[in-house]
Z-matrix of the N, CA and C atoms (Angstrom, degrees):
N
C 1 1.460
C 2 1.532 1 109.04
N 3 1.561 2 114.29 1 143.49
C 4 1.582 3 124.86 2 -177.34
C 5 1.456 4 85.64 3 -74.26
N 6 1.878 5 95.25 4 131.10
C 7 1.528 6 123.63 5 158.61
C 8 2.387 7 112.00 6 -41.89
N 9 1.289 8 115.32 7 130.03
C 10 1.070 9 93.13 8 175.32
C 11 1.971 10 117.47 9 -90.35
N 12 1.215 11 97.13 10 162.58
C 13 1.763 12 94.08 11 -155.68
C 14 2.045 13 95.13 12 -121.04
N 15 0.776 14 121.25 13 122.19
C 16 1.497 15 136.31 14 -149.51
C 17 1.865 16 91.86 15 -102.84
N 18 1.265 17 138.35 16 92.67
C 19 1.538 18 142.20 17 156.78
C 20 1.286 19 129.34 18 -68.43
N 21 0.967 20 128.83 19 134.88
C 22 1.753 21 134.25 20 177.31
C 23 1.460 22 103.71 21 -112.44
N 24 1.528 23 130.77 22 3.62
C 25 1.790 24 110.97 23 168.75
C 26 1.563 25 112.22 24 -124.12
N 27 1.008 26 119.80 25 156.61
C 28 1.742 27 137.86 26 -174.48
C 29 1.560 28 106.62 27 -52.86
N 30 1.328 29 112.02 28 140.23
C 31 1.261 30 118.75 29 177.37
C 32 1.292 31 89.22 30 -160.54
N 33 1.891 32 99.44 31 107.01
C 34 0.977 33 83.68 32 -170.73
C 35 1.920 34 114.70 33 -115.15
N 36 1.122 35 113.87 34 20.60
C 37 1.648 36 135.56 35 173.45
C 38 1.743 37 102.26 36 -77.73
N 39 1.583 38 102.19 37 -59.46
C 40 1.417 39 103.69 38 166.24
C 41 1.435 40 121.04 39 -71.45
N 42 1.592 41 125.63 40 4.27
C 43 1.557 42 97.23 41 169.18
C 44 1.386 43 97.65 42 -126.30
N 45 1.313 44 147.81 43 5.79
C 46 1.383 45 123.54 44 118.14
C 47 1.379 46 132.62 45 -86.01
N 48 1.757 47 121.43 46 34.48
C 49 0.950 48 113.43 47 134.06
C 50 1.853 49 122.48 48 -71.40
N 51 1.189 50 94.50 49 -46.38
C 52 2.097 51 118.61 50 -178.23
C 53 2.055 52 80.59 51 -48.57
N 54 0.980 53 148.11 52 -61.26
C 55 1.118 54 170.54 53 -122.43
C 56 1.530 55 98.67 54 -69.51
N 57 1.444 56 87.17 55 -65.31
C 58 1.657 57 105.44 56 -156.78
C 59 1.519 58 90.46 57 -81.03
N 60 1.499 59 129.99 58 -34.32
C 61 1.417 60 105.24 59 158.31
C 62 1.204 61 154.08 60 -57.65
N 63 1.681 62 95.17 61 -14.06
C 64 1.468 63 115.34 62 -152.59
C 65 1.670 64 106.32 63 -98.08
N 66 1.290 65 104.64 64 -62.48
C 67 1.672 66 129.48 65 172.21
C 68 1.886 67 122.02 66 -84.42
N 69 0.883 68 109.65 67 149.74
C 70 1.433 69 121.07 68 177.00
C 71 1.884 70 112.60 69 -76.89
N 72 1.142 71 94.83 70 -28.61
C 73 1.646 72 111.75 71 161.92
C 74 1.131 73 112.95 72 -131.16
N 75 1.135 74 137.42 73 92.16
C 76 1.341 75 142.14 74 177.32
C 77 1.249 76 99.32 75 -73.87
N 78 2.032 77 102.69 76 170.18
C 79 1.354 78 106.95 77 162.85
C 80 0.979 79 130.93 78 -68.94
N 81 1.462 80 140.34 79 -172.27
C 82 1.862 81 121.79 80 158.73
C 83 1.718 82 95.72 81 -109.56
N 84 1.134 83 87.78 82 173.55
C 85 2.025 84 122.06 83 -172.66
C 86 2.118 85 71.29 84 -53.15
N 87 0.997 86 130.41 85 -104.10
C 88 1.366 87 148.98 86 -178.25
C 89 1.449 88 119.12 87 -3.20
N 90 1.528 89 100.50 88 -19.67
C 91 1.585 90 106.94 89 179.64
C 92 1.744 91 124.99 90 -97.72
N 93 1.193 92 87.71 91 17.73
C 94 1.848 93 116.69 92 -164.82
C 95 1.479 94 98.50 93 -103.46
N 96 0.718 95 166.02 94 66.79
C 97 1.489 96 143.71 95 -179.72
C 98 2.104 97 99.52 96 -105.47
N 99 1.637 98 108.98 97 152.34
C 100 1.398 99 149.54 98 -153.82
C 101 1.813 100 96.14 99 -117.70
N 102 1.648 101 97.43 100 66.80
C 103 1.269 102 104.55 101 163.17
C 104 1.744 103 121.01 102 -138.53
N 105 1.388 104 105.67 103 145.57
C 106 1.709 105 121.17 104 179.28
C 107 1.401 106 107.92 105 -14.48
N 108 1.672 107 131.85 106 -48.64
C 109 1.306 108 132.42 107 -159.96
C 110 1.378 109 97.37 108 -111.52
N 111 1.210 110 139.73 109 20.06
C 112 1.231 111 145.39 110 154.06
C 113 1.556 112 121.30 111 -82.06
N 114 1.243 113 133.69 112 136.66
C 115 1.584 114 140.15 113 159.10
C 116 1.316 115 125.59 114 -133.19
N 117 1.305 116 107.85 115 127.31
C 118 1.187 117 139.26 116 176.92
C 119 1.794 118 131.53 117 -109.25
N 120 1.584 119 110.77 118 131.89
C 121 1.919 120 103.36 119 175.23
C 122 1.238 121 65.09 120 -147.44
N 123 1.670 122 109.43 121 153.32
C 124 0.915 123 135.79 122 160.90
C 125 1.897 124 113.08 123 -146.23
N 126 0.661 125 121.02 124 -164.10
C 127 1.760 126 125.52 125 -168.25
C 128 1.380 127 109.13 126 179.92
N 129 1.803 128 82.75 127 121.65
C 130 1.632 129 109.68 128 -163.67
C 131 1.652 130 101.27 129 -114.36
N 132 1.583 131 107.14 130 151.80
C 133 1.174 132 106.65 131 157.74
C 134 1.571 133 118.19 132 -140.02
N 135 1.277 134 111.46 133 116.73
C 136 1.567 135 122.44 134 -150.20
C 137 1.491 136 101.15 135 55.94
N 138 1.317 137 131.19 136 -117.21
C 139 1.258 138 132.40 137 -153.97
C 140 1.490 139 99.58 138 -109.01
N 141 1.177 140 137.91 139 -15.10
C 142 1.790 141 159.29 140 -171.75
C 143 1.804 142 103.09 141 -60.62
N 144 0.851 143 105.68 142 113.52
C 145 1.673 144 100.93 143 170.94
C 146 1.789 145 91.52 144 -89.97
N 147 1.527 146 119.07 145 132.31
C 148 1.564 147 124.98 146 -159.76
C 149 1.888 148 73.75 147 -120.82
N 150 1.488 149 136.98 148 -43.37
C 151 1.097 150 114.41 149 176.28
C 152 1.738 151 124.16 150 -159.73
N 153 1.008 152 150.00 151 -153.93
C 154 1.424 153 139.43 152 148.93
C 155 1.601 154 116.68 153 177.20
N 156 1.268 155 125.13 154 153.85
C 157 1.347 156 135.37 155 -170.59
C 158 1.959 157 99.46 156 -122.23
N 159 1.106 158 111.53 157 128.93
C 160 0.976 159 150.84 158 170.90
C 161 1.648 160 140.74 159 -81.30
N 162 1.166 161 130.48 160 67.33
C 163 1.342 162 113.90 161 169.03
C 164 1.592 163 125.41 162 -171.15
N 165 1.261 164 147.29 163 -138.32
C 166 1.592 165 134.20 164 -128.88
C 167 1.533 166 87.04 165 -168.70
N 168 1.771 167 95.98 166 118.11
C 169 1.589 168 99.41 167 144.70
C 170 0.885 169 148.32 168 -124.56
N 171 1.587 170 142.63 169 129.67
C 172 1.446 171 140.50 170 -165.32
C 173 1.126 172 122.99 171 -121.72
N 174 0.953 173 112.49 172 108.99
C 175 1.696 174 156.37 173 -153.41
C 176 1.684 175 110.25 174 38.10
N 177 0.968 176 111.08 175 -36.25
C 178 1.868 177 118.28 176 -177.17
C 179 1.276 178 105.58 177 -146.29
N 180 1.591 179 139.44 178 -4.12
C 181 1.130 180 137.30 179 -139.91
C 182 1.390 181 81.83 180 -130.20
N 183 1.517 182 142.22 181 140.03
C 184 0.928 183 156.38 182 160.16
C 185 1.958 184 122.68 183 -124.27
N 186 1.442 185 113.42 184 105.92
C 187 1.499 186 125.06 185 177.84
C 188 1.243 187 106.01 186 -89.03
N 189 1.222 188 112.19 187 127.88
C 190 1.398 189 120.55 188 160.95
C 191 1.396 190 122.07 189 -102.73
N 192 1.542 191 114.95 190 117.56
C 193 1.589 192 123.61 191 -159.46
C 194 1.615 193 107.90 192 -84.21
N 195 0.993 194 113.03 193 -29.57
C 196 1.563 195 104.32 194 -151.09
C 197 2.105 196 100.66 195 -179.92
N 198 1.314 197 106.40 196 133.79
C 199 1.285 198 129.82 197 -175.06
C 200 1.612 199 102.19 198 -135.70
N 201 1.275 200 124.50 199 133.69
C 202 1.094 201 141.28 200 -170.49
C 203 1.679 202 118.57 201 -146.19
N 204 1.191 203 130.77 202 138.23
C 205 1.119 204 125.43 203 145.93
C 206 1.725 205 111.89 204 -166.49
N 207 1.679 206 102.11 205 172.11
C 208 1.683 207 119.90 206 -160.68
C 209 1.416 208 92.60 207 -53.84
N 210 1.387 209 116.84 208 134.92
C 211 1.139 210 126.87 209 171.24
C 212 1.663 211 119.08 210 -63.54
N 213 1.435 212 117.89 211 -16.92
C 214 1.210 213 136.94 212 -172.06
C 215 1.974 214 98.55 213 -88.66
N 216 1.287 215 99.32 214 -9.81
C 217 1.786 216 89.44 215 -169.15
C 218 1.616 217 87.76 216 -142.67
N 219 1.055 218 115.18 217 58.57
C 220 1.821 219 115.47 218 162.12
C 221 1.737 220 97.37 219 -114.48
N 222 1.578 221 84.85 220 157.06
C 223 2.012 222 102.60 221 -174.95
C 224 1.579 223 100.87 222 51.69
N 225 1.739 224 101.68 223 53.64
C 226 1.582 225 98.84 224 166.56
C 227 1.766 226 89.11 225 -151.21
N 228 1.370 227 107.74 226 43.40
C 229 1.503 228 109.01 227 -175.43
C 230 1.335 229 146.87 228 45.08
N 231 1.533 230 105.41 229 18.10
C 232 1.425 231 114.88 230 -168.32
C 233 1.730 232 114.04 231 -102.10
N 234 1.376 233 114.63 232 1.02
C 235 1.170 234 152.11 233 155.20
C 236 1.678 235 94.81 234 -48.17
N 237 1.241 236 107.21 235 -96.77
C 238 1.312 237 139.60 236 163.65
C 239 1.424 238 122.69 237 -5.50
N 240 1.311 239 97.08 238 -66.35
C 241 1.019 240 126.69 239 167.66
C 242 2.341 241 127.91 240 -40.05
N 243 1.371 242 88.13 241 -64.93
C 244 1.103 243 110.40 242 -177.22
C 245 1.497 244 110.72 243 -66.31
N 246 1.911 245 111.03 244 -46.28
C 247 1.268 246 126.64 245 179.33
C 248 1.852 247 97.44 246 -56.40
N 249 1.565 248 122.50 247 -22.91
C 250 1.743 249 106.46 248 -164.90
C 251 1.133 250 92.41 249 -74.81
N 252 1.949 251 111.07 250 -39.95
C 253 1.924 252 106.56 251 -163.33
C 254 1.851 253 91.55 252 -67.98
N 255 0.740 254 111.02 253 -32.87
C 256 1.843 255 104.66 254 -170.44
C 257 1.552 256 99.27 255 -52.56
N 258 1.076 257 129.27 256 -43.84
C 259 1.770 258 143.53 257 -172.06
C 260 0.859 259 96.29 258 -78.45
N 261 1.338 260 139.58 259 -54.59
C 262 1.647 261 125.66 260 -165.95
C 263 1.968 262 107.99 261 -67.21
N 264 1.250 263 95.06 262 -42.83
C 265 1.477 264 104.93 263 177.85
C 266 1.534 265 117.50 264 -61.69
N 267 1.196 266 105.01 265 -38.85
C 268 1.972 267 106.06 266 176.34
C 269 1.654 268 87.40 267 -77.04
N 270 0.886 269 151.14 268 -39.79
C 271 1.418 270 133.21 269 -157.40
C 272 1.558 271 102.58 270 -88.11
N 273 1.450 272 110.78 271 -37.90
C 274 1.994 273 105.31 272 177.54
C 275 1.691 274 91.42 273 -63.76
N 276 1.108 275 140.59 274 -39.18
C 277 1.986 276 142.20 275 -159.26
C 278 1.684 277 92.69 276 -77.78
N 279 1.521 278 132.28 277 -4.93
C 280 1.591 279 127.12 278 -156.21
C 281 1.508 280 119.02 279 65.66
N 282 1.353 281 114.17 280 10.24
C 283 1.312 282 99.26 281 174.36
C 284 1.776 283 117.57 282 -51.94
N 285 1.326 284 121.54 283 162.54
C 286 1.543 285 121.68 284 -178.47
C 287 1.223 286 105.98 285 -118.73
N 288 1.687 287 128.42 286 -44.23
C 289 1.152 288 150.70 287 -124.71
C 290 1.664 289 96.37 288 -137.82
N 291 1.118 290 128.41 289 153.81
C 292 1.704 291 128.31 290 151.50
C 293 1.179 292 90.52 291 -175.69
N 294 2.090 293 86.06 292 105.23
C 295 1.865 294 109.27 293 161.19
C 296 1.490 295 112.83 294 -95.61
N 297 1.265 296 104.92 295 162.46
C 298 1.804 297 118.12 296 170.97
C 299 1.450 298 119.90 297 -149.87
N 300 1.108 299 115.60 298 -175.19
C 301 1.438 300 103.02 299 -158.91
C 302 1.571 301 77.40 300 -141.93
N 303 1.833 302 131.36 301 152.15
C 304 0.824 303 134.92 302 124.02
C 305 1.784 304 115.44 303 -161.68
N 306 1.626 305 87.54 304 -168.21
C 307 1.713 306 94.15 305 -158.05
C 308 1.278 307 97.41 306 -60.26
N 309 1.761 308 105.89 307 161.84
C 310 1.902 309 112.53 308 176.37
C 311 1.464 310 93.41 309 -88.76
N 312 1.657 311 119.80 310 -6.26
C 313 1.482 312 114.72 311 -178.95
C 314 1.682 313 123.50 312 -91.92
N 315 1.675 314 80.03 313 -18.69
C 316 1.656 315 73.60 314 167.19
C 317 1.441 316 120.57 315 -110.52
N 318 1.831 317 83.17 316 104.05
C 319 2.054 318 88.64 317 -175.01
C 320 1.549 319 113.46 318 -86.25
N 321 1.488 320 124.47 319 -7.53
C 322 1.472 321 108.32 320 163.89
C 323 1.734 322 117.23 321 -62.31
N 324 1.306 323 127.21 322 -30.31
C 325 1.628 324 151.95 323 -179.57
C 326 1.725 325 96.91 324 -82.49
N 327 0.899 326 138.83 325 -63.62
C 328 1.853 327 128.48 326 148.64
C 329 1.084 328 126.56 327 -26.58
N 330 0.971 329 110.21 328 -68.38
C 331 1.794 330 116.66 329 174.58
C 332 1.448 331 98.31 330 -48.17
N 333 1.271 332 116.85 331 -76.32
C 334 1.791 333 126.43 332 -169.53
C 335 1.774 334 105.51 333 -35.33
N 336 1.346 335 122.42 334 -45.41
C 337 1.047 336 142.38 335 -169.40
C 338 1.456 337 101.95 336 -65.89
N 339 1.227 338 124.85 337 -67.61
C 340 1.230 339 128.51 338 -164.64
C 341 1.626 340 119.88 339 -85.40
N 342 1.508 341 103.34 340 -7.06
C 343 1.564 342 118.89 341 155.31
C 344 1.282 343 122.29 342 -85.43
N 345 1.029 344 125.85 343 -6.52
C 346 1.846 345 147.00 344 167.27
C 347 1.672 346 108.05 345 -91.36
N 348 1.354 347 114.70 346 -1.28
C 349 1.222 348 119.00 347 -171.93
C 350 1.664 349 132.05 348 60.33
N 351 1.439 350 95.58 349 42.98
C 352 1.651 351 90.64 350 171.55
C 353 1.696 352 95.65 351 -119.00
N 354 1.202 353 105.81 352 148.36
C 355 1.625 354 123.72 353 -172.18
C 356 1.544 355 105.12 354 -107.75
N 357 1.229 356 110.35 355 138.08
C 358 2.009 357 118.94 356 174.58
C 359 1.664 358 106.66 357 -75.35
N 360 1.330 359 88.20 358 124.52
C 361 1.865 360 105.76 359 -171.11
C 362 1.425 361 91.73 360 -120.80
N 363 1.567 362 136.45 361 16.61
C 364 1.409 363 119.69 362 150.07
C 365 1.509 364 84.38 363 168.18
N 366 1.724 365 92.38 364 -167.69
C 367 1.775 366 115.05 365 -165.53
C 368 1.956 367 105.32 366 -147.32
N 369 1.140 368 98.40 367 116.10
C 370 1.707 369 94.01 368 168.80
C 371 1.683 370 113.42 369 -100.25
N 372 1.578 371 98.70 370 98.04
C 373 1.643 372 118.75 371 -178.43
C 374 1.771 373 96.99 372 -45.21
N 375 1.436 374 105.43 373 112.38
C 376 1.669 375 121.46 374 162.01
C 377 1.841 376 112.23 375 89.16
N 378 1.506 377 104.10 376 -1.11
C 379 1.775 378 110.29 377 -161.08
C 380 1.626 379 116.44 378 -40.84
N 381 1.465 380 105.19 379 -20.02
C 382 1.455 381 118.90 380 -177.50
C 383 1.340 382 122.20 381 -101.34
N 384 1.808 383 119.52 382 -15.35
C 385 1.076 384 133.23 383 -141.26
C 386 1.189 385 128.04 384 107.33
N 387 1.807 386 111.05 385 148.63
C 388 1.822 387 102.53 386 -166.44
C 389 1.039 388 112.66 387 -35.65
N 390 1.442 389 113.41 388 139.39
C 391 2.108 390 113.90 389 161.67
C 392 1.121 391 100.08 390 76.61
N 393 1.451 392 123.18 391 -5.62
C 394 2.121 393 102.63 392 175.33
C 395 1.361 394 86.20 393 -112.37
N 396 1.240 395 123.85 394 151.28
C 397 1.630 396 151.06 395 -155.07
C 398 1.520 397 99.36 396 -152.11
N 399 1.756 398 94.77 397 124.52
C 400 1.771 399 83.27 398 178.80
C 401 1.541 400 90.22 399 -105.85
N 402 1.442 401 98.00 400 143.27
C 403 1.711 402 121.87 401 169.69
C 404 1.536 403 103.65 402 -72.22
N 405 1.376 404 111.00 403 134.98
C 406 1.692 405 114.43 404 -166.92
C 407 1.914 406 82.34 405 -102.37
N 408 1.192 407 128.23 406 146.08
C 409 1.532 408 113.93 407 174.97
C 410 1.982 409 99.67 408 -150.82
N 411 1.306 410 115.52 409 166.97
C 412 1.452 411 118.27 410 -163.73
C 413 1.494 412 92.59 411 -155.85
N 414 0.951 413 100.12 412 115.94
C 415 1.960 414 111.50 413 148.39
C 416 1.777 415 111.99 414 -99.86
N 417 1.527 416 96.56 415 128.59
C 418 1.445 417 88.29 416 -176.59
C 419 1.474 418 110.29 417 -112.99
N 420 1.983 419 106.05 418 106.89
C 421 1.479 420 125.34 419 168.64
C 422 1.013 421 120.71 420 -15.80
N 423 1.437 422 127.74 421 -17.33
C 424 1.868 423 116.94 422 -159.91
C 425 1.079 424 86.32 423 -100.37
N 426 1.565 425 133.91 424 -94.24
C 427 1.527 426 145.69 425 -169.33
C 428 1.486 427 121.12 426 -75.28
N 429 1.404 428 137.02 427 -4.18
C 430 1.450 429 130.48 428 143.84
C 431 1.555 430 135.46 429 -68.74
N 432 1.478 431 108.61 430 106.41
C 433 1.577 432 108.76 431 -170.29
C 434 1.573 433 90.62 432 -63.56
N 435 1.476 434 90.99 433 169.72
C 436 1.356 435 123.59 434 168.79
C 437 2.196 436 104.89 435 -76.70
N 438 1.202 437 77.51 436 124.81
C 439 1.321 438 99.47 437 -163.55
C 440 1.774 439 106.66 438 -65.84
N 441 1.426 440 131.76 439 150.17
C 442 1.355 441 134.39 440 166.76
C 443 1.511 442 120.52 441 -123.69
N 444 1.330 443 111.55 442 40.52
C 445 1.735 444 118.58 443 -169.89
C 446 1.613 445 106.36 444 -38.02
């Protein structure tokens, strides 16, 4: 098996390609952009993007937009994986904080979340559409290790 190879810059053809496999609405190529307050890990194998985490920090506050990976290589830790380089990277930038937002319906992405150690600090009634509620959630950079599920 190809060694896996751990990236820190935007590619962004290959991560809405991973995209359009991953989600029912993926992002587009266009929704990627290669800027200073942007962060990126992703995990390659040979030329294969297998997954990557996505998102923006401002000044201490770190959002995480979007987590993705091959539907053919989920619950094989590369999830996990990518989310530690995502943490190590907001914490070398000073991040303190890293919030996210997702569905209360998607409890495989809950679970994952709250086993990585970020806790729900609120709820936006309908944020997705009637009856979907986005979970407001926070891992806090200073005193949460990097997780080993």
């Amino acid at each position: 098996m190809t060694k896996l190879r751990l990236d820190q810059t935007c590619h962004p053809g290959a991560f809405a390609q991973l995209e359009a496999q991953a989600f029912e609405r993926g992002w587009q190529e266009s929704q990627f952009e290669e800027r200073p307050d942007r962060i990126y890990t992703s995990l390659w194998q040979a030329d294969h993007c297998l997954c990557y985490v996505y998102g923006r920090i401002i000044t201490d506050e770190v959002e995480l937009w979007r987590i993705a990976g091959h539907p053919e290589r989920r619950r094989q830790g590369l999830g996990l994986r990518a989310l530690n380089a995502f943490v190590a990277e907001c914490r070398r930038r000073g991040g303190r904080n890293l919030f996210l937002e997702v569905s209360h319906h998607n409890q495989v992405a809950v679970i994952f979340y709250r086993n990585a150690g970020f806790t729900e600090t609120g709820r936006r009634v309908g944020y997705y559409g009637p009856g979907d509620d986005a979970l407001l959630m926070c891992l806090d950079l200073q005193t949460t290790p990097l997780t080993t599920l």
